[in-house]
MARNUNU-779634 format. One record per residue (C-alpha): z, y, x. Coordinates in pm, whole numbers. Example, Ala and Ser with C-alpha at 12.3 -4.5 7.8 and 13.67 -1.06 7.14 Angstrom:
residues 2
780:-450:1230 $
714:-106:1367 $
This chain:
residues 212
26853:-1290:8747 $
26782:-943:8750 $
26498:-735:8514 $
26269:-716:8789 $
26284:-1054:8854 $
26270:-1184:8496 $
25962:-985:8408 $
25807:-1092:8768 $
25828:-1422:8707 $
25716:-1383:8319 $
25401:-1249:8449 $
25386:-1508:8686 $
25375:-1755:8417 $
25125:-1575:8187 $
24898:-1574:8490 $
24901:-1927:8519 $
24866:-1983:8164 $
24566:-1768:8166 $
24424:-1993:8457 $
24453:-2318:8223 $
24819:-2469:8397 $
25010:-2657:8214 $
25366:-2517:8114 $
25523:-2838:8306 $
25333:-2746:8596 $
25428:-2403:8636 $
25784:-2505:8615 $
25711:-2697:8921 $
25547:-2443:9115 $
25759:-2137:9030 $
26097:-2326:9125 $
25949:-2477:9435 $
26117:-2304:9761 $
25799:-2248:9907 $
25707:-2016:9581 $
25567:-1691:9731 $
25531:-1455:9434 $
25300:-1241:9646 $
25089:-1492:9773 $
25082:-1641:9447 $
24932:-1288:9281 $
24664:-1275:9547 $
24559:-1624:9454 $
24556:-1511:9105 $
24324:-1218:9141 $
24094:-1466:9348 $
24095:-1725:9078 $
24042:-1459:8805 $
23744:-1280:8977 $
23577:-1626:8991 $
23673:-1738:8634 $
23525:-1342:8526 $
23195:-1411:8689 $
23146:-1789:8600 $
23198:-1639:8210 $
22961:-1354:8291 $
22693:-1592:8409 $
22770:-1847:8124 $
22743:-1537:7834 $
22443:-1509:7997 $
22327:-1832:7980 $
22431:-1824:7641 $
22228:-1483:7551 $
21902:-1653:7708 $
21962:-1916:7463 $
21996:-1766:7119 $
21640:-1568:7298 $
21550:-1910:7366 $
21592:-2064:7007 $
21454:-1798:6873 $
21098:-1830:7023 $
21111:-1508:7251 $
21155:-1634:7563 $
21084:-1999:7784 $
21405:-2143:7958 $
21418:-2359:8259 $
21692:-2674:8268 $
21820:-2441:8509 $
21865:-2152:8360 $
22025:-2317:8052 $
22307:-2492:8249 $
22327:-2155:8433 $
22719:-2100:8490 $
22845:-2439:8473 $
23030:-2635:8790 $
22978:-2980:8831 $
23133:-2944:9188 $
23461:-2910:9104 $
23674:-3190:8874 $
24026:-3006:8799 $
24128:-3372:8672 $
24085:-3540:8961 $
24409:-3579:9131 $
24567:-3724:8764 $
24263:-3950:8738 $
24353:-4084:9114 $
24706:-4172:8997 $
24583:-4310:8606 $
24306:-4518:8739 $
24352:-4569:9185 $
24119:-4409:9416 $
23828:-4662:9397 $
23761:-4576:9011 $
23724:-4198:9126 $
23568:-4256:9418 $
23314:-4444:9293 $
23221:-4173:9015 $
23213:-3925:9261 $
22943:-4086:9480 $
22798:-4137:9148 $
22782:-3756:9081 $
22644:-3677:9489 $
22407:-3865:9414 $
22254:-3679:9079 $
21980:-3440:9143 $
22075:-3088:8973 $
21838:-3173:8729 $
22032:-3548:8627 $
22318:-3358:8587 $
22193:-3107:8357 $
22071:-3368:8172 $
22397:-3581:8172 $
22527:-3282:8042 $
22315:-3234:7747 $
22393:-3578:7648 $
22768:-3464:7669 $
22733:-3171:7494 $
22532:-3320:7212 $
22778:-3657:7159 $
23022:-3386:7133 $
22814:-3184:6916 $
22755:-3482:6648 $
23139:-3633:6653 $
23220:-3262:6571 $
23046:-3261:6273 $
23183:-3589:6190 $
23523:-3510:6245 $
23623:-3442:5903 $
23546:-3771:5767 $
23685:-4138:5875 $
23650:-4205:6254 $
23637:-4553:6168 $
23243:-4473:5988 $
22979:-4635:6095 $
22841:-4286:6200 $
23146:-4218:6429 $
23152:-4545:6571 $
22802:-4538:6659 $
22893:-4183:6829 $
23168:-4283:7031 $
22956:-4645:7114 $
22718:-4361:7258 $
22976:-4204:7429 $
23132:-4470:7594 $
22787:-4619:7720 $
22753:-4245:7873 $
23102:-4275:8068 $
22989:-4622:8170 $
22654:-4490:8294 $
22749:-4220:8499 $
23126:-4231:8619 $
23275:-4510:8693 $
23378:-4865:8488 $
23564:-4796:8192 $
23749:-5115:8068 $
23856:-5088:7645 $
24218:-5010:7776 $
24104:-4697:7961 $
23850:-4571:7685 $
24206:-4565:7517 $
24400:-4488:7750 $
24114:-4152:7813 $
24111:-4111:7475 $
24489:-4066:7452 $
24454:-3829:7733 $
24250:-3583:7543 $
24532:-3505:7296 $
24811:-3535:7517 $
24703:-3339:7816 $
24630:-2914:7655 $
24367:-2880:7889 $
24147:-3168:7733 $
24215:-3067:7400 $
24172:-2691:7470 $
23765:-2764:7606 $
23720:-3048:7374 $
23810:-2866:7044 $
23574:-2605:7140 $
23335:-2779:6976 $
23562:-2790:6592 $
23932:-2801:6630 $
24059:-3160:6600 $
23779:-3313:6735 $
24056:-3474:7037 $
24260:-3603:6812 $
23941:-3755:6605 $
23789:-3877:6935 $
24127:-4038:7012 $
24111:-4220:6678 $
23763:-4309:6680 $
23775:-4439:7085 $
24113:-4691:6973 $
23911:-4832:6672 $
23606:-4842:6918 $
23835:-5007:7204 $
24005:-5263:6909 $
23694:-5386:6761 $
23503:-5464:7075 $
23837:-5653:7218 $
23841:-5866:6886 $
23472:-5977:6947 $
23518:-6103:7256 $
């Protein structure tokens, strides 16, 4: 392999890093025949343009807020969810082949079928379950306080996407420390929260099995 091509294809590879692949997934792209290394640059300026002016509007979104807390200015549901994409599930295609088509399917009509508002509210409810196992994370995820969490978090899956049977809530929870990408968005909210939620959603999963 020559320089040029080495350093091309290093680029390549921190340019799909950047956009959130997974290294096994690169590997699969970059050594597929069809790999156009042109091609695959203009796609990359596309999908960094978007991802630069989704975080513009969230920083935004995020600057109205600390105005917002802060008693200077009123916020519509709107405004605070401004910058977020419910139309668009990057896990999809893995969830098809974990859990069949019917599972997703069914969570996606679930989804069409939210007003803008429902979702804003669903996610709320994420962000705050999130926002209270974070600050439990330290301690045993086995407490009654994490348990209850999780409880709340599993009744939230059930609600809105799909049947979750105890072997998927642990097979999900698995999931967020196995796959980067989970654990990447997950420990935003305190690192190690994916592993705790893993923990906490197989003590969850064993203790409801045991009282049936």
């Amino acid at each position: 392999m020559t320089p040029t091509l080495r350093n091309s294809l290093y680029w390549q590879i921190l340019f799909f890093r950047e956009l959130d692949f997974p290294l096994k997934k690169i590997k699969e792209i970059i050594n597929s025949p069809s790999f156009d290394r042109h091609e695959a640059l203009v796609l990359h300026r596309k999908m960094l343009l978007e991802k630069r002016n989704r975080l513009d509007s969230m920083l935004k979104t995020i600057d109205k807020t600390i105005q917002y807390l802060k008693g200077e200015i009123e916020m519509t549901n709107k405004e605070k969810f401004a910058g977020f994409d419910f139309s668009h599930n990057p896990y999809e295609q893995e969830a098809r082949e974990r859990w069949g088509d019917a599972a997703v399917d069914h969570a996606n009509a679930k989804l069409t079928s939210m007003s803008a508002d429902e979702k804003q509210e669903v996610s709320a409810e994420i962000t705050a379950i999130y926002q209270q196992l974070a600050s439990l994370r330290h301690g045993s995820p086995a407490s009654v306080e994490a348990q209850a969490a999780i409880r709340a978090w599993y009744n939230l899956l059930n609600a809105n996407f799909g049947h979750y049977s105890l072997d998927t809530f642990k097979a999900l929870g698995q999931m967020y420390v196995d796959d980067e990408r989970f654990t990447k968005n997950i420990d935003k909210f305190g690192e190690g929260l994916a592993i705790f939620m893993r923990d906490a959603m197989v003590v969850f999963a064993d203790q409801e099995s045991r009282q049936k």
